[in-house]
C-alpha positions as CSV (number, residue, x, y, z in Angstrom):
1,X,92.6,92.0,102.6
2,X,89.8,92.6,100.1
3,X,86.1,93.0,101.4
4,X,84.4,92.0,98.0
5,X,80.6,92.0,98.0
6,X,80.1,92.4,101.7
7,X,77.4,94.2,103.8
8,X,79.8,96.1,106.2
9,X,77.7,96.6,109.8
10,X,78.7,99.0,112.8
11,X,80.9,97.3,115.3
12,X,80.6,96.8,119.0
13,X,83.8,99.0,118.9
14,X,82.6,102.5,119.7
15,X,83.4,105.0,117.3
16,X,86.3,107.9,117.9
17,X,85.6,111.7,116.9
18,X,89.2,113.8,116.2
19,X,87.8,117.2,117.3
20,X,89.9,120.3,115.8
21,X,93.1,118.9,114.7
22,X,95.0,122.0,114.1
23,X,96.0,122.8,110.3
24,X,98.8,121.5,108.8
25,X,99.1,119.1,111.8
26,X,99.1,115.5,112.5
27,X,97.3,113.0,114.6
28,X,99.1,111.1,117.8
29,X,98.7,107.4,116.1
30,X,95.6,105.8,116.2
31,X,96.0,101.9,116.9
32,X,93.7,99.4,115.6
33,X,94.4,95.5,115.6
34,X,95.0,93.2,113.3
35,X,91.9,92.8,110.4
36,X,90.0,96.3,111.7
37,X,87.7,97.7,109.4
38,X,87.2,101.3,109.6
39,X,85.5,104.1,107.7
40,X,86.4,107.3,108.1
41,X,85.6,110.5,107.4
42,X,86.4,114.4,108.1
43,X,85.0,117.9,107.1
44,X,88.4,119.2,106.1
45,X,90.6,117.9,103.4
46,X,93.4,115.3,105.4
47,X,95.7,112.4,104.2
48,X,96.5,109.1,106.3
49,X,99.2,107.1,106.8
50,X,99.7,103.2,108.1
51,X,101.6,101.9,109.7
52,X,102.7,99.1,113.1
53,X,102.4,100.5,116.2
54,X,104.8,103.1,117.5
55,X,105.9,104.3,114.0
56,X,107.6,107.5,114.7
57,X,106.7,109.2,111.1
58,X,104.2,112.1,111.0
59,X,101.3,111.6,108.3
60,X,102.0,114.2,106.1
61,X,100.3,116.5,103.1
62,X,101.7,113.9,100.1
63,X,100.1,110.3,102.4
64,X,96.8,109.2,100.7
65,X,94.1,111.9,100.6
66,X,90.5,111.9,101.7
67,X,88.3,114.9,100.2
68,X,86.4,116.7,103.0
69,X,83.1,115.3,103.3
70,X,84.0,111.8,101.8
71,X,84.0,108.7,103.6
72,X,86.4,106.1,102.9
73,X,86.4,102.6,104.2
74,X,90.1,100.2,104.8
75,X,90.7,97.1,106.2
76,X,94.3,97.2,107.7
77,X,94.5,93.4,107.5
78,X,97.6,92.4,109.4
79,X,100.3,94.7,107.8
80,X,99.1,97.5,109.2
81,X,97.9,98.2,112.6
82,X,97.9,101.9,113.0
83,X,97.1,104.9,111.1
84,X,98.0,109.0,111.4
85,X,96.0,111.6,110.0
86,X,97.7,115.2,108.5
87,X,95.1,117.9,108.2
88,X,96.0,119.7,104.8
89,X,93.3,122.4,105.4
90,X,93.7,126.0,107.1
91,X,91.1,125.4,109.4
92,X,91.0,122.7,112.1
93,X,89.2,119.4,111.0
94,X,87.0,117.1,113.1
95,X,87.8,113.4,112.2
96,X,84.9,110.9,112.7
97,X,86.3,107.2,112.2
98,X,83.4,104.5,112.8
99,X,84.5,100.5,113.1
100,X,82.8,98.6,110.7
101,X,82.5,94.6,111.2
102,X,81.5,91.8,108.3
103,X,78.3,90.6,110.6
């Protein structure tokens, strides 16, 4: 789903902190709900992959990347669910992923 010209404000969802997800490693799956918005960032270099819940598949170094120190906002719409994070860096990231709503 496409969130053109909106003012994105924090949700009443509390946000989630990944704290030293080992290099070369990936997340347990995160699960979302339908239409979440999300932004999320980390101070490592890490890709995610989407997916429904329970998808066995490990995020891996060629998912989509997400530069360390960049934030990246997704709606997951109702295709998607869930997401993975890989950490592609040699040193342990921290994730920070804050829910974002439309107000």
């Amino acid at each position: 789903m496409a969130v053109l010209d909106s003012i994105l404000i924090p949700a009443q969802t509390p946000s989630t902190a990944i704290q030293g997800l080992a290099s070369a490693t990936s997340t347990v799956e995160q699960a979302l709900g339908w239409n979440t918005i999300f932004s999320i960032n980390a101070d490592q270099d890490i890709t995610i992959r989407f997916g429904v819940p329970g998808f066995a598949t490990a995020a891996s170094n060629t998912d989509f990347r997400i530069p360390a120190n960049s934030t990246f906002t997704f709606d997951v719409g109702k295709t998607y669910t869930s997401f993975k994070c890989y950490n592609q860096s040699a040193t342990p990231a921290n994730i920070y992923i804050m829910f974002m709503s439309k107000f």
